[in-house]
MIGU-332153 format. One record per residue (C-alpha): residue in one letter; x, y, z; residue number from 1. Coordinates in steps of 0.5 Angstrom, whole numbers. Example, Ala and Ser with C-alpha at 12.3 -4.5 7.8 and 13.67 -1.06 7.14 Angstrom:
2
<node res="a" xx="25" yy="-9" zz="16" n="1"/>
<node res="s" xx="27" yy="-2" zz="14" n="2"/>
***
This chain:
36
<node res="x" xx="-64" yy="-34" zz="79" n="1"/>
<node res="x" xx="-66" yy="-37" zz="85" n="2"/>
<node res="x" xx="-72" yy="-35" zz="88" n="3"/>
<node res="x" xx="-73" yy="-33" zz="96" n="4"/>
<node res="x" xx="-76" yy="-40" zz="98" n="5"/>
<node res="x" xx="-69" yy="-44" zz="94" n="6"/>
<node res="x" xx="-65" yy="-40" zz="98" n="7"/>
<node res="x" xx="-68" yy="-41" zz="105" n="8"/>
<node res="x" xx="-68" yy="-49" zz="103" n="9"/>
<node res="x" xx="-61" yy="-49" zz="101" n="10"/>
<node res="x" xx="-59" yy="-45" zz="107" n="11"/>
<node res="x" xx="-64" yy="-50" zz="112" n="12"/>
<node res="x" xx="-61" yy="-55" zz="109" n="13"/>
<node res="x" xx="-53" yy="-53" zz="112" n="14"/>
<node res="x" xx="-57" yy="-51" zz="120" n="15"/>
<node res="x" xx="-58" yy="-45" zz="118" n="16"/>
<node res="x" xx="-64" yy="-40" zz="118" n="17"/>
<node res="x" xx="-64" yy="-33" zz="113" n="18"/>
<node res="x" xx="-64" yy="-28" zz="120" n="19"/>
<node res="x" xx="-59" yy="-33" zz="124" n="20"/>
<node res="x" xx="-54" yy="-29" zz="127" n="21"/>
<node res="x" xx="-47" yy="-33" zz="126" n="22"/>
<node res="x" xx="-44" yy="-31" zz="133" n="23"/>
<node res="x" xx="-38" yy="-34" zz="132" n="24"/>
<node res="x" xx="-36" yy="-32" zz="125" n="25"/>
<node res="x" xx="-31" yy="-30" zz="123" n="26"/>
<node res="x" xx="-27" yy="-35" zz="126" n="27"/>
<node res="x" xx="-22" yy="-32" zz="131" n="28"/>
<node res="x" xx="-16" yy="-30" zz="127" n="29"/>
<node res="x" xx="-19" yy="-31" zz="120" n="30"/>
<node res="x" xx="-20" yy="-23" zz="118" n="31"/>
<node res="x" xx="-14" yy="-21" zz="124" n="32"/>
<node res="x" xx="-9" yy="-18" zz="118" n="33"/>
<node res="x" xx="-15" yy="-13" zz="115" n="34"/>
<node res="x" xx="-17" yy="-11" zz="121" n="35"/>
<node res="x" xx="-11" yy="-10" zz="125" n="36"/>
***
């Protein structure tokens, strides 16, 4: 199991923070079948 602070390092490490909002995902038309 990894624990809290790997996790946060990995997601740090792709630009981004455990907490951050992805505004922008799903990528429009990317969920578009199942929603509809």
């Amino acid at each position: 199991k990894k624990s809290l602070t790997e996790i946060k390092d990995v997601l740090a490490s792709r630009g981004l923070s455990l907490g951050s909002r992805l505004e922008n995902w799903p990528p429009a038309g990317f969920a578009r079948e199942e929603s509809a």
